[in-house]
N, C-alpha and C positions, 0 to 999 in steps of 0.2 A: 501354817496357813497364812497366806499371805492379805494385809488388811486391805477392804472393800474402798475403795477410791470413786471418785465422782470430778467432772468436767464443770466446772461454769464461766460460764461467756459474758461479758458483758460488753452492751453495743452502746458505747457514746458517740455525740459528735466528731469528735475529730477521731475515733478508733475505734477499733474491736481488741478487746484484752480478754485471754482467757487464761486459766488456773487449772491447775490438777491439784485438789485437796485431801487430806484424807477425812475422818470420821470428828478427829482432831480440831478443824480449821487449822492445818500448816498446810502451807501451800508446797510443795513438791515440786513445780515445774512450773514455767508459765509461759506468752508466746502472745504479742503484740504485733498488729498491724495498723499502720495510718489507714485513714478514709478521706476521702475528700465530700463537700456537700452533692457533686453532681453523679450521681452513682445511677446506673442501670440496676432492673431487677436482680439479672444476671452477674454485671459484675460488683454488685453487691454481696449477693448469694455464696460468690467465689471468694470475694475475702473473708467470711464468716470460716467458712471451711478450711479455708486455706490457715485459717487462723489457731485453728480447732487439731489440724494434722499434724503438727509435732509433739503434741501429748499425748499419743496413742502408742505409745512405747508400749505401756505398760497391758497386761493381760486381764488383770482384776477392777478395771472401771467400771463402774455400775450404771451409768448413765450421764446425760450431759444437759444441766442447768442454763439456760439462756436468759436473759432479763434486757431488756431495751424500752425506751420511753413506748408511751400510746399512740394512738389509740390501736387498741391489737385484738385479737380474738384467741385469747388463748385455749379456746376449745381447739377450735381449726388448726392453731399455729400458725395465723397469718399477721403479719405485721400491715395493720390499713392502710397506716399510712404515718409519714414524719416528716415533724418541720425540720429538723436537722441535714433530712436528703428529701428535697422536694420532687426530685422524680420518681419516687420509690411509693409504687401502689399495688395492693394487695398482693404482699410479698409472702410465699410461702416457705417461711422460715424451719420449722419444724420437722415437714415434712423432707424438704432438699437433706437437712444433717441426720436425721433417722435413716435415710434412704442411702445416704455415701459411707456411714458407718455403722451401721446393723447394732444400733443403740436406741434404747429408750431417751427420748425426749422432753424438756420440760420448761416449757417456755411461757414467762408471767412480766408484767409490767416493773418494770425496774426498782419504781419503788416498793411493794410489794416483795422483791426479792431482797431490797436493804432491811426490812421490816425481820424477814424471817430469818437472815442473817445475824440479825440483833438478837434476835428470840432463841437461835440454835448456840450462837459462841460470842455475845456480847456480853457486857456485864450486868446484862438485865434479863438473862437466861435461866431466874432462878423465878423470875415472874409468872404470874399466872394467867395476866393479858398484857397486851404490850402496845400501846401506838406509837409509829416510829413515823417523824416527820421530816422529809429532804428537802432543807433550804438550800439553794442554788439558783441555777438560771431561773428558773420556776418554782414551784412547790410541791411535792408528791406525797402521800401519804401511803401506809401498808398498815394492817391491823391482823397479830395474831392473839387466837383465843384458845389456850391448854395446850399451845403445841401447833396450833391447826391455822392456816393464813388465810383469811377471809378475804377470797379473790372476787367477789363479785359477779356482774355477769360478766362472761366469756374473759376475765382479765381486767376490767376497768371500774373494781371498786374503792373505796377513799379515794377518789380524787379531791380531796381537800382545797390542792390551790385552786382548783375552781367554784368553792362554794363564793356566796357573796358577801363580802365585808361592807361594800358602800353601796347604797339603793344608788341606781344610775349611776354609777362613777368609771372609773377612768376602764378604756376600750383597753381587753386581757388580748393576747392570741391568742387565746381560743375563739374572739369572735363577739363575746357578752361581754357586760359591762360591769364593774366594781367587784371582780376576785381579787381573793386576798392574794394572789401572785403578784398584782398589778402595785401592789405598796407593798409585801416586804420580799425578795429576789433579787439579785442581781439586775433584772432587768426592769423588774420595780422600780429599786432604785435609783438605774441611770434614767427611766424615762421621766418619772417623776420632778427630778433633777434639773432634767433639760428644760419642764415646761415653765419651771423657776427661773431658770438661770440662762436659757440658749446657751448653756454648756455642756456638751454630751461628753461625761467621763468613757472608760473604756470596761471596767471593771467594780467588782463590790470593794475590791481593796483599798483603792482609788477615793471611791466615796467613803468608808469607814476613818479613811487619815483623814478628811474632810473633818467628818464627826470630831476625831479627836484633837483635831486644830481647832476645833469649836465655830465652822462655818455653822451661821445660824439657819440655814434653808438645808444645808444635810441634817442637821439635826432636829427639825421641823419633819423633817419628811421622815426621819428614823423612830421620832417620836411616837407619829401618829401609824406609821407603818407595824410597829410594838403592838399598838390599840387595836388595829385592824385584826392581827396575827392571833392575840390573845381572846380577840371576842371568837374569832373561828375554831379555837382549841377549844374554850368552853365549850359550844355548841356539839364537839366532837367528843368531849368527857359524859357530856348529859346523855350522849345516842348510846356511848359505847361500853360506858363504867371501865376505862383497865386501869390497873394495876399501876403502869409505867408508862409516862409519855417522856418520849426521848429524839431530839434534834441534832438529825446530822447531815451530812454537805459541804460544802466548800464555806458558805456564810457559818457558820459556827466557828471556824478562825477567829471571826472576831465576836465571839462568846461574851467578853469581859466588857463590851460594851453593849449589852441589850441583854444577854443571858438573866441576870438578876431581876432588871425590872420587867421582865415577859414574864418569866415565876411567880414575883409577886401579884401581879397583873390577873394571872389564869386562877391562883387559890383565890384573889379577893371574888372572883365571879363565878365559883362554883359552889353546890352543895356541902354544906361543913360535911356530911357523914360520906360524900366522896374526896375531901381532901383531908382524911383521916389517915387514910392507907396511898395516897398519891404519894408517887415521888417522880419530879423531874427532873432531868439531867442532859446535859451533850453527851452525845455520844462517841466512841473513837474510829468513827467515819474508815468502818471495815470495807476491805476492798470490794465493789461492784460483784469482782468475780466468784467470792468467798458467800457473796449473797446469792447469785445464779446458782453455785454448786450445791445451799442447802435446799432447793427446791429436786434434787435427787435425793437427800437426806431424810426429806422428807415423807418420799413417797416408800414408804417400808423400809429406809436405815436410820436406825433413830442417832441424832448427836450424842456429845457428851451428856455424862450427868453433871 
């Protein structure tokens, strides 16, 4: 008998990556296409697919995992809308790949799928709640509880980087003023930077060797970007009690310089009887796709023990 396999897709900016995994997390196959920002519904829709059709070799796949930023409606399967592809409005994502391969569908907000990812084949799969936080261009949050990923409504719950770290403070894109995206991100970062300095880096990498050249206005901005980050984790241990909070992303690269004092940061501002059993840690930033395919795993094939 041959083992039950699962598709996940993940939709970043510059591309679609998708994976054929087994039960495992080993990835079996995989199959990358570029994107560019100016995409139609249509020829959006086509490279998802097109992305999706050389994994289909196989006869025993069980279904295909999708994850891409918000805001989405993961009841519907409609992707609202993205800052990544500004022409791209209420896309029906779900329905077009159900419909061209006579597969079950499952499509949730990307962070969300790193979350349950972490929870199914990370090293914090042995947890009994899990908050998984994605630093990057933004911030994303995903929260599972026994197993179970707590999607919110239609797809858009934890959204973390948008709660508020500063009353009235610096303009987020989303729109509102003072999320904690807007100080610690990549794009945090650069803007914060520029309003310092009139010098717009390109990158977190960029500003991190900043840091550790000991530029005093990166590290101003890193400092207080830490304080922002760890008051919003608090707020997010006190709503949610887990087990494990775990930070992955592109910005956890440079772990070794903020990793320590954001730990110590979040235990000195939470309840002693909830950082009894806390443990934080990076995590090892599993691929997108390996997180879309456990939301098939999900649904009626359990992961490993």
């Amino acid at each position: 008998m041959k083992e039950d396999l699962a598709i996940g897709v993940d939709i970043g900016g510059g591309s679609v990556k998708a994976g054929l995994f087994n039960r495992l997390g080993e990835e079996l196959d995989k199959s990358v296409l570029q994107t560019s920002g100016e995409l139609s519904n249509a020829r959006f829709l086509e490279i998802v697919q097109n992305t999706i059709s050389p994994l289909l070799k196989e006869k025993n796949i069980r279904g295909i995992g999708i994850g891409s930023p918000g805001p989405l409606d993961s009841e519907t399967g409609y992707l609202l809308s993205s800052a990544n592809f500004p022409l791209l409005k209420n896309v029906p994502i779900s329905k077009t790949v159900r419909d061209r391969f006579s597969l079950p569908v499952y499509y949730e907000n990307d962070a969300n799928c790193a979350a349950l990812g972490e929870s199914y084949f990370g090293e914090s799969k042995s947890y009994e709640s899990l908050l998984v936080l994605t630093l990057g261009t933004g911030i994303g949050g995903g929260f599972v509880d026994k197993g179970k990923l707590f999607s919110g409504y239609k797809g858009n719950g934890i959204e973390i980087g948008h709660m508020t770290s500063v009353i009235d403070g610096a303009i987020c894109g989303c729109g509102q003023k003072g999320c904690v995206e807007s100080y610690f991100s990549t794009r945090g970062f650069i803007n914060r930077y520029a309003e310092k300095t009139n010098n717009r880096l390109t990158n977190a990498a960029d500003f991190f060797d900043l840091v550790k050249a000991g530029d005093k206005d990166a590290k101003e901005i890193l400092r207080f970007g830490i304080l922002c980050l760890a008051e919003t984790v608090r707020n997010a241990i006190h709503l949610l009690n887990p087990e494990g909070v775990v930070f992955v992303g592109g910005i956890t690269e440079s772990w070794d310089q903020f990793g320590e004092d954001l730990s110590h940061k979040i235990r000195a501002r939470i309840f002693p009887v909830l950082n009894e059993r806390l443990k934080i840690k990076r995590g090892k930033n599993l691929a997108g796709s390996l997180g879309a395919a456990s939301l098939v795993f999900s649904h009626g094939m359990r992961g490993p023990e």
